[in-house]
N, C-alpha and C positions, 0 to 999 in steps of 0.2 A: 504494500500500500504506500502510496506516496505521503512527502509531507505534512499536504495540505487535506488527504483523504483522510491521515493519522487525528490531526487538530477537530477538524469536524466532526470524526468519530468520536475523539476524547469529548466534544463539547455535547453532542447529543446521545451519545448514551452513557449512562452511569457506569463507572465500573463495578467490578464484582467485589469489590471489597468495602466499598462503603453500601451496598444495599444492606441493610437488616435483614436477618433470617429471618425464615417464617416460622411462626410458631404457633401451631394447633390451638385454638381456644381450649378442646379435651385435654392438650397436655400442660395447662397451664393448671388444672386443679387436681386435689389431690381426693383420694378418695374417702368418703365420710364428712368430706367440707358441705358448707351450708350451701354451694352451691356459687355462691358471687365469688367473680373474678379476685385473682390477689392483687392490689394495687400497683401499677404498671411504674416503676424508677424510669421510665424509659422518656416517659412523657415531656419531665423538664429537659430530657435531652433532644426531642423533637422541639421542643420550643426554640432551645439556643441553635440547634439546626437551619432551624428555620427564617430564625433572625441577621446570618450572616448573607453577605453578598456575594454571587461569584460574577468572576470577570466574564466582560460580554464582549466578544471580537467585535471590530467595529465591521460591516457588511454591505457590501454594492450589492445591487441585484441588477443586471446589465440585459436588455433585451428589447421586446417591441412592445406595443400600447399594453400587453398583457405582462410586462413585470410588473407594474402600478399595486395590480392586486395581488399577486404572489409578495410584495414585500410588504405591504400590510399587514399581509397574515404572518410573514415572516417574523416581524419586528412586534407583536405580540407574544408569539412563542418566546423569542428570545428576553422577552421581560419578562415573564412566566420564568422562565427558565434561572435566568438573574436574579431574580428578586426583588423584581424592579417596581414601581406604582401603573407606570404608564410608557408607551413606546413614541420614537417622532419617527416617522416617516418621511426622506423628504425627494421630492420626484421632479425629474426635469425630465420634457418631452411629451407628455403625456397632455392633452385637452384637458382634463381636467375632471384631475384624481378626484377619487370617493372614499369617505371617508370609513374607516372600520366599522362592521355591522354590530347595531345594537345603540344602545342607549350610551351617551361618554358620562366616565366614570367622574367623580368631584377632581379626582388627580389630573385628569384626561382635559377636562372643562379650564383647571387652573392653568395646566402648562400649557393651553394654549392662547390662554388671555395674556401670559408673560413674554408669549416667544412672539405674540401678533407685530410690538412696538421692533423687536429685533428682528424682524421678516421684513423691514423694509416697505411695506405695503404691500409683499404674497401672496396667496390666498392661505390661510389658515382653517381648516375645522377638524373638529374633535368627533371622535366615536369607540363607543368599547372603552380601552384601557387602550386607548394610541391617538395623534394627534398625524395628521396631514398636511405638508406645508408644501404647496407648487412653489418652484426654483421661478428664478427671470427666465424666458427663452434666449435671452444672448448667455452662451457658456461663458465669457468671462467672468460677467455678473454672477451668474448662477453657482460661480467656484467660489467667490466674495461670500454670497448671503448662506451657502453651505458650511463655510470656515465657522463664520459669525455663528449660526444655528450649533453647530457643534459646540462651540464655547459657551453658547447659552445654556446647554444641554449637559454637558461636562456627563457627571457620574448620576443624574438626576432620573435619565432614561433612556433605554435599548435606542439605537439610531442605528437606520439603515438609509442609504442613499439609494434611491432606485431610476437609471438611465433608462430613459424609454425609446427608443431610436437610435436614427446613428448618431456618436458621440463626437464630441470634437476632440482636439487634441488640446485643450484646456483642461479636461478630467484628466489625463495624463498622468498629473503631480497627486490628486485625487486619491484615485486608484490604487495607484502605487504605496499608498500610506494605510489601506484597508488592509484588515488582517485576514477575509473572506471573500471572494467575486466569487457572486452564483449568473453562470449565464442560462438565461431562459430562450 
């Protein structure tokens, strides 16, 4: 498997040594007990689990009008995944991205009212636990208000850049700084 096959696999699937074994509800009691479960030590250990963050590659999705939606859903998962509250999405090329299906969450709602003033006048909208921001159509700009978005975004939420068309040779420098290109 190559490098870049190895990272992607370490990032989506868990390995085998930090899953928790499974363990039978029957072989958790013993026989003659009253019947309720014995109190789980494991639980505060889910909690502090649950409380830490892992790192999220940062993620192009490169392709035609239909990576728009594939990085959507991508940059969801990988908040999920993270730990994250909420994902930005941000799309050049594309008429005019739609926003993640579902109701936007309060985190969803906020970081999109914060990033609206640093989007330069973009289009911004919110849905689900992810936010949508369309790039300028001129690639120069569009590598400006992605830098900017990113800075705005820092460790705050999963960010995926998704090209829709052919790209210029302004994402170039872009590109080359993601730690993932998925071509669709």
């Amino acid at each position: 498997m190559s490098e870049l096959g190895s990272r992607l696999a370490s990032f989506f699937v868990a390995p085998a040594a930090t899953s928790p074994a499974f363990i039978p509800p029957s072989a958790t009691r013993t026989p003659g007990s009253s019947g309720e479960p014995p109190s789980r030590p494991r639980a505060a250990a889910r909690v502090r689990r649950s409380a830490t963050r892992l790192d999220i590659p940062s993620v192009s999705v490169v392709g035609d009008c239909d990576a728009a939606p594939f990085a959507v859903d991508l940059s969801c998962a990988l908040a999920a995944r993270g730990r994250r509250r909420c994902a930005v999405v941000a799309v050049w090329g594309a008429l005019s991205p739609a926003p993640p299906r579902g109701h936007a969450t309060r985190a969803a709602e906020q970081l999109a009212g914060t990033l609206a003033p640093a989007c330069m006048g973009d289009e911004t909208c919110a849905g689900g636990r992810g936010v949508v921001v369309a790039l300028p159509p001129d690639p120069a700009a569009a590598v400006v208000a992605y830098d900017a978005l990113v800075a705005a975004v820092e460790d705050v939420a999963a960010m995926v850049l998704a090209l829709c068309g052919p790209r210029s040779d302004a994402f170039d420098a872009v590109l080359a700084r993601q730690g993932v290109l998925v071509l669709t």
